[in-house]
KERO-681110 format. One record per residue (C-alpha): x, y, z negated. Coordinates in steps of 0.02 Angstrom, whole numbers, padded with zeros to 5 digits, always signed. Example, Ala and Ser with C-alpha at 12.3 -4.5 7.8 and 13.67 -1.06 7.14 Angstrom:
! KERO-681110
+00615-00225-00390
+00684-00053-00357
END
This chain:
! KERO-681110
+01194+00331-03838
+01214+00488-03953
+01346+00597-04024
+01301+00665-04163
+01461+00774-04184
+01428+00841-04007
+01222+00854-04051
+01178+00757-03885
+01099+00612-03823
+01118+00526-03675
+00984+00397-03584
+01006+00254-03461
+01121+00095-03495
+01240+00071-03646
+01392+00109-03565
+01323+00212-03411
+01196+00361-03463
+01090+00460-03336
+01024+00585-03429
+01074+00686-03569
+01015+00821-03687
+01145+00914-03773
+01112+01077-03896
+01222+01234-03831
+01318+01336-03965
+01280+01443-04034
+01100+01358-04056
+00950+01430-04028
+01044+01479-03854
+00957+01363-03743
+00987+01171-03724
+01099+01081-03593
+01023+00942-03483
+01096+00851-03358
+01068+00710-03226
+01191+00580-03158
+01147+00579-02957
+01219+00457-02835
+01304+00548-02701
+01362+00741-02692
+01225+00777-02579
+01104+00756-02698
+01203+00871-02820
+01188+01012-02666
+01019+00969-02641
+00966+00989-02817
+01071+01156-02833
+00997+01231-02684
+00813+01194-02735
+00834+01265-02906
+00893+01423-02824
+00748+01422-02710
+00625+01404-02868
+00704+01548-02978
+00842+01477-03051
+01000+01579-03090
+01158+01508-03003
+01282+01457-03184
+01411+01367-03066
+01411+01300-02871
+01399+01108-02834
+01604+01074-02826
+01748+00951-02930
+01768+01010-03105
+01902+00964-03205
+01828+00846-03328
+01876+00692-03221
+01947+00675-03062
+01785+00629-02959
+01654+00747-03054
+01548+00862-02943
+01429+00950-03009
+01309+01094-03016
+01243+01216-03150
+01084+01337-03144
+01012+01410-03284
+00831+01378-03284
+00697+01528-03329
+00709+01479-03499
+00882+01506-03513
+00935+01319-03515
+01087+01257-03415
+01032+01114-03303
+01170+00999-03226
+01157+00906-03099
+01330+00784-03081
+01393+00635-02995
+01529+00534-03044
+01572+00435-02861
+01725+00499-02758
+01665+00592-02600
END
């Protein structure tokens, strides 16, 4: 599945993706990747263990407000890319 108006591409099943790529604006600033994980632990676990290697903390694991039951996590890797970590299940 791709966007092309959003510059992204997401992997997995048709109507399910479970990772995507997606270019940052402005470009050139780093590229946004992101994982679909199956329970909120995971999302903690992946947050605290790209902490623990040197990544810089871009947003706790916690609900954001794109749907009700997204949790995710940000870190911004040492090459300045945002890495998400996200699941979509309720708690």
């Amino acid at each position: 599945m791709a966007f092309d108006e959003h510059k992204a591409a997401g992997f997995g099943s048709a109507d399910s993706p479970v990772f995507w790529i997606v270019e940052r604006e402005p470009a050139g600033t780093g590229t946004h990747i992101a994982f679909t994980c199956s329970d909120r632990a995971t999302v903690d676990a992946f947050h605290d263990a790209a902490l623990a290697a040197g990544g810089v903390d871009n947003g706790p694991p916690g609900l954001r407000n794109y749907h009700p039951t997204y949790y995710g996590a940000f870190v911004h890797d040492l090459d300045g890319n945002n890495i998400e970590a996200v699941c979509h299940q309720p708690a």
